[in-house]
N, C-alpha and C positions, 0 to 999 in steps of 0.2 A: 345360660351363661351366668356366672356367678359377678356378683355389682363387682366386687375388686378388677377380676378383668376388665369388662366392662368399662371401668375407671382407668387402668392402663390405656387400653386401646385407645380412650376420646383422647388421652391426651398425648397418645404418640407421637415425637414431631414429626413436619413435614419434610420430604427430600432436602428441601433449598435451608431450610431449620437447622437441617442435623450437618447441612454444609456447612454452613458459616459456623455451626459451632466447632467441627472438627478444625479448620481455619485457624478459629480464636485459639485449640487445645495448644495445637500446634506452635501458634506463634507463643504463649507463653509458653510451653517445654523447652524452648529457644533460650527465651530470655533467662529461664530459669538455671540453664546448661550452662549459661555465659558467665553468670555469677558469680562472684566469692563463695565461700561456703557461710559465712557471716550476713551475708546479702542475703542470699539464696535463704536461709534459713528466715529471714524476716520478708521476703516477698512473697515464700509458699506461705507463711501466718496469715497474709493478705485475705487468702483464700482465691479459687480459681476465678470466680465473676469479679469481685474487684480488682485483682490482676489483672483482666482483661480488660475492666475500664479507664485502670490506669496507661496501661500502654498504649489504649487507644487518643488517651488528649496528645499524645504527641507521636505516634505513628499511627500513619493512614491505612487502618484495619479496613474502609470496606473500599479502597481502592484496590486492596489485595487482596478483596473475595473477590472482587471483579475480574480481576487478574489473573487469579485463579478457576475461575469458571470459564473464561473464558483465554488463553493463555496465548493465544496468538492476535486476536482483537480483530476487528472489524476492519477492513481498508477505508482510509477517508479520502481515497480518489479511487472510485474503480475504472474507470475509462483511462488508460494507457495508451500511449506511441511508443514505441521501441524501436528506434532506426538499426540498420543491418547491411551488411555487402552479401552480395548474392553469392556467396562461397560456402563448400562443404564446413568450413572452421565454424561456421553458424549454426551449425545445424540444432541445437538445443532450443535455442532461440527463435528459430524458423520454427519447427513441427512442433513447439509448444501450441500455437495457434491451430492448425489443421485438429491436431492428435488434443487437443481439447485439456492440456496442461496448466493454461492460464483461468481457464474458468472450473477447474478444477480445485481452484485454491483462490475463488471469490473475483473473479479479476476479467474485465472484459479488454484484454488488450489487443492490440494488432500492432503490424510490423509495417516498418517502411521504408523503403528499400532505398539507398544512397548509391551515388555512381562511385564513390570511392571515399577513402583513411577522410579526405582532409575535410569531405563534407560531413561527415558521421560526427567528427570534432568539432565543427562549429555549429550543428545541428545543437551536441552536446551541452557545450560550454553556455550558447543561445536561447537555451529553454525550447526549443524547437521540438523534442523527443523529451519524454521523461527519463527514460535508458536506454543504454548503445550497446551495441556489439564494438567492441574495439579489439586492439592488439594489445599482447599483454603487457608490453611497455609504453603504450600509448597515454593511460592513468598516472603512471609515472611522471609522464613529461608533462602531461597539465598541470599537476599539481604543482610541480619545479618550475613551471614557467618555463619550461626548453619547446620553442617552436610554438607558443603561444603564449599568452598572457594566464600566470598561475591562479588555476582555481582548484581546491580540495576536490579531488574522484577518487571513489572509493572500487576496487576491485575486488567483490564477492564472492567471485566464481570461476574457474578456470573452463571455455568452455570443449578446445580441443585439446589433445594431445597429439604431436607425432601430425601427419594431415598434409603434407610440403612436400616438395620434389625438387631437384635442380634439372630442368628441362633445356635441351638443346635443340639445337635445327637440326634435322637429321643429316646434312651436307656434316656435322659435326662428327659421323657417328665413331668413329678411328681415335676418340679422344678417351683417353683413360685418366689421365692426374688433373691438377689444379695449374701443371706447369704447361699443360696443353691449351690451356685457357689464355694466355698472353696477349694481350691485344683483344681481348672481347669486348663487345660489349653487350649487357645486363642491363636486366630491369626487375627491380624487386616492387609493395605495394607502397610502400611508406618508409622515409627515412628512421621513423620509430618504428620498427618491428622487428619480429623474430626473423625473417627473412634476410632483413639486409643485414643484422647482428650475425646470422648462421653462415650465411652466404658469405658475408667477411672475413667471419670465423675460417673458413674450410678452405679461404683461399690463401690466406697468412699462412696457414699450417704448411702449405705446400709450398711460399717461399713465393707466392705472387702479392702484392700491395697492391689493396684494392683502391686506393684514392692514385695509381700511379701507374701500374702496369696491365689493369682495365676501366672500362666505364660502367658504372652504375648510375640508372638514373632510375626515377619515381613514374607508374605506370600503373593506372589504376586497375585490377585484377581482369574487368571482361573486357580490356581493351587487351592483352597480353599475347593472347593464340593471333590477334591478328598482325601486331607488331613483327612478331617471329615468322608468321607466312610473309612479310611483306618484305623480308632478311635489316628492317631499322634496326632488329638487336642478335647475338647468336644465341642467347638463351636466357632464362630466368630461373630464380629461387622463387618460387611462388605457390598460394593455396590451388589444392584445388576447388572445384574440377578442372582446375584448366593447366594442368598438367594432363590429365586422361584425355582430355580433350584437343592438345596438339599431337596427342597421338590417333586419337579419332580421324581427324583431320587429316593424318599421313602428314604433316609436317616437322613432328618433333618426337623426340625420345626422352625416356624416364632416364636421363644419367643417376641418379642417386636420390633415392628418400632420406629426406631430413634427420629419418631416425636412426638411420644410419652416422649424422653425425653425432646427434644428441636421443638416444632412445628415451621417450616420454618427455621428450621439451614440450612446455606449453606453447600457445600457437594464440589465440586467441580468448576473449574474455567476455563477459556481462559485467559493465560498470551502472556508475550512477554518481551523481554530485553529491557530495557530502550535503548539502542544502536540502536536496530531493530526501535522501534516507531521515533529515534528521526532523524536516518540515510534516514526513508522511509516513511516521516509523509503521504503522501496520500495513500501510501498503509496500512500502519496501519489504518489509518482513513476510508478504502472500507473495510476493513477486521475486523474492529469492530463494522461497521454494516450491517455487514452482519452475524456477530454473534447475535446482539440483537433483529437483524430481525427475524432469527430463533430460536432466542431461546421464542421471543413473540410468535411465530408462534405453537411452542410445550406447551406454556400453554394451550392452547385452547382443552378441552378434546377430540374435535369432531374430532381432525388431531391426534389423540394419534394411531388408528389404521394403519395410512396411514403410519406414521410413524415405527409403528414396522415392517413392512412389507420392510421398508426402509434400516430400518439397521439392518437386520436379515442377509444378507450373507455372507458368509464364511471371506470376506476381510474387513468386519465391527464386530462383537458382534459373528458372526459363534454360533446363538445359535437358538432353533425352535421359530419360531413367538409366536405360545402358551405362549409361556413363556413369552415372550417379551410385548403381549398383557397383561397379570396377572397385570405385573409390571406395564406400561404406563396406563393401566384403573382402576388399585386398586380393581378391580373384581378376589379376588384371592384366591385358595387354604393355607391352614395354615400350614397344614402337620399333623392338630390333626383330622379334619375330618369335619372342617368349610370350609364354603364358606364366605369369608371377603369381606366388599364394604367399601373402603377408598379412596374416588377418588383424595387427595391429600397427597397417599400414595408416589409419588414423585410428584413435581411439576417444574415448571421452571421459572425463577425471575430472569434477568441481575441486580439487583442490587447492586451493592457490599458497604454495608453502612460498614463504618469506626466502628461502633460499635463491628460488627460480627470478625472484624482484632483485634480491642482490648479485645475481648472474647478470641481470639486465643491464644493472646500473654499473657493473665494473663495465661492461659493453660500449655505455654512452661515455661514460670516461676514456676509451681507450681511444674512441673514433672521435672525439672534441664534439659530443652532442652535451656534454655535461663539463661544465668549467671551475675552480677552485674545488673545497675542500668537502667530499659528501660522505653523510654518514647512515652508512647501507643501510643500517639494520633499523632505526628508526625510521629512515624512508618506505622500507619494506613492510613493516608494521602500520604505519601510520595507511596504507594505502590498501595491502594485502588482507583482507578480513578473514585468518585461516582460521580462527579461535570458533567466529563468528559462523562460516561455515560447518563446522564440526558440529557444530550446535543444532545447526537446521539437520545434518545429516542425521545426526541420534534422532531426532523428534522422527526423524520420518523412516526410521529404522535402518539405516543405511550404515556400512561401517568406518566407526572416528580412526584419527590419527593420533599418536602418543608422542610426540612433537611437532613443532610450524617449521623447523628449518631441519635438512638434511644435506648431504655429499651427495655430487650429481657429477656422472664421467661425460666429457666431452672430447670426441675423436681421441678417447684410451685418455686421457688424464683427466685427474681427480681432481675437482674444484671444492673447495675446502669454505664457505661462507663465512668461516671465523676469521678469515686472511685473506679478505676482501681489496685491500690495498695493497698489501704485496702482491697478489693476482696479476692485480692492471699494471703494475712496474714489472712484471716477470717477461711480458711480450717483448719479441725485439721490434717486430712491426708494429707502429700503431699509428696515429696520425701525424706524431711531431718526425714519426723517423724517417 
């Protein structure tokens, strides 16, 4: 070998060497880009190592090799609680754990399971769980202070889509409109949810007042099949499985999936306190994708089985596979004597568009959950992390979105998010009527 070589070779740098220098190249071709041409021409005279010592007395070059090397960062809480209701609308959330999503992305979390909405929320608000499974207007009203004392929740991820049913007693079954419904009475999971918003929805439409010409009242999800066998209510808007599951049971029938009113309405979420993301940003940051990861991973019809097989026992959903299969495949029994094929009879979609926040909120406006003057789209922003989302999605190869807010048809009319207030003034039913 000839000494020159030789000479080369000792002094090739090393990997981590020729890192930080690509780093340095980089941040000054930046600075240099950003320049006057007057400027420019006197900071390239600097020369390229002086340049780079110069920017370094006043930007944090090796916190940004670090950054760079490492771009998602280390979690500094890996031991996680994640509270949950034992309903299909979880399901990202649930088989993260089983199906091995959570320690896929550095994180040894587990789940724990709440009897219903109102203890998930003060688990929440309490420090009790580090993150919830909630409703997707449920982040909404904490932060408003509607139904609790207002604290900053941040909602990351959308985690079902579609997933709902309006279930009757089968003594019902001769009932086709909302004007058959007169005198019922309902039970949805939570006064803040997509449920008793939808449920409202569909029964105004038909010319029935829900605070007037039926009862709604609040019933936590696994108490709901037995309610209904016991005739306390004639039906619910509610998650499943328990919707397939008063059909299991022979006592109830599938009148209508949700998506029938709103095709792809969100249903449920993975939040977290603005304090938690901003106290524990890499943990937040392993543990939002590792939610998006699975919940990409539960659109995919072909993992629907795998999955109910997942969160079928007793310390997730405790309900039979059968049933759990119906739901996740949309191959399902109706309760009248059909066999139904809707295969995005639920589905799963992380993404939480600002639109479906300000559907929410003309919602709680309409029904007196939300009082004077709100301004949607900053609420929806401030709370909806769509940007934020799309971001974890690209990293994990998954595909973005080319806007946060869209038009969304509800029972054949066009909701328009830019016309937010006139929306809520367009109804003739609402609460003052």
């Amino acid at each position: 070998m000839h000494r020159e070589e030789k000479s080369v070779i000792e002094h090739r740098p090393t990997s981590e060497e020729y890192f930080d220098r690509t780093v340095e190249q980089a941040v000054v071709s930046a600075v240099l880009r950003a320049a006057g041409p007057s400027r420019r021409q006197f900071l390239a005279g600097l020369g390229g190592a002086a340049l780079a010592t110069l920017i370094a007395e006043v930007f944090p070059l090796g916190r940004l090799k670090v950054f760079a090397a490492d771009p998602v960062g280390k979690p500094e809480k890996k031991d996680l609680s994640i509270g949950f209701i034992p309903i299909t609308c979880a399901t990202p959330i649930i088989m993260a754990e089983p199906l091995g999503f959570y320690k896929k992305h550095g994180l040894n979390a587990s789940v724990k399971r709440a009897a219903g909405w109102a203890m998930i929320r003060d688990w929440a608000i309490n420090k009790e769980v580090d993150a919830a499974h909630m409703l997707t207007p449920m982040p909404l009203a904490i932060t408003l202070g509607a139904g609790s004392v207002p604290v900053p929740f941040y909602m990351p991820a959308v985690e079902n889509i579609n997933g709902q049913a309006i279930t009757l007693h089968i003594k019902h079954k001769d009932a086709k409109t909302a004007a058959d419904m007169k005198g019922f009475r309902f039970c949805v999971p939570f006064d803040y949810s997509m449920h008793n918003y939808l449920l409202r929805y569909f029964l105004a439409e038909g010319g029935i007042h829900p605070d007037k010409d039926v009862q709604i009242r609040v019933v936590p999800p696994p108490e709901m099949v037995a309610n209904l066998k016991a005739g306390n209510v004639n039906g619910y808007l509610a998650p499943d499985p328990f919707n397939q599951r008063a059909v299991y049971e022979n006592v109830g029938f599938i009148f209508k999936l949700s998506k029938e009113i709103w095709d792809r309405h969100p249903c449920c979420a993975f939040t977290v306190s603005k304090e938690f993301a901003t106290t524990y940003p890499n943990t937040f940051n392993a543990l939002f994708r590792a939610i998006v990861d699975a919940t990409h991973y539960a659109s995919n019809p072909a993992h629907r089985k795998e999955i109910a097989t997942a969160i079928a026992p007793t310390n997730y959903l405790n309900q039979p596979v059968t049933v759990l299969e119906q739901v996740l495949t949309g191959t399902y029994a109706d309760g009248l004597g059909a066999i139904k094929k809707v295969p995005d009879r639920i589905d799963f979609d992380p993404y939480p568009w600002h639109s479906m926040a300000v559907w929410i909120l003309t919602q709680m406006k309409r029904w007196g959950h939300l009082k004077g003057a709100v301004n949607y789209k900053q609420v929806a922003e401030q709370v909806y992390l769509a940007a934020d989302c799309d971001r974890i999605a690209k990293e994990l190869g998954y595909q973005t979105h080319k806007a946060t807010s869209t038009s969304h048809t509800i029972m054949g009319k066009v909701f328009d998010p830019n016309r937010a207030e006139a929306y809520v003034k367009s109804f003739k039913i609402h609460s003052m009527a």
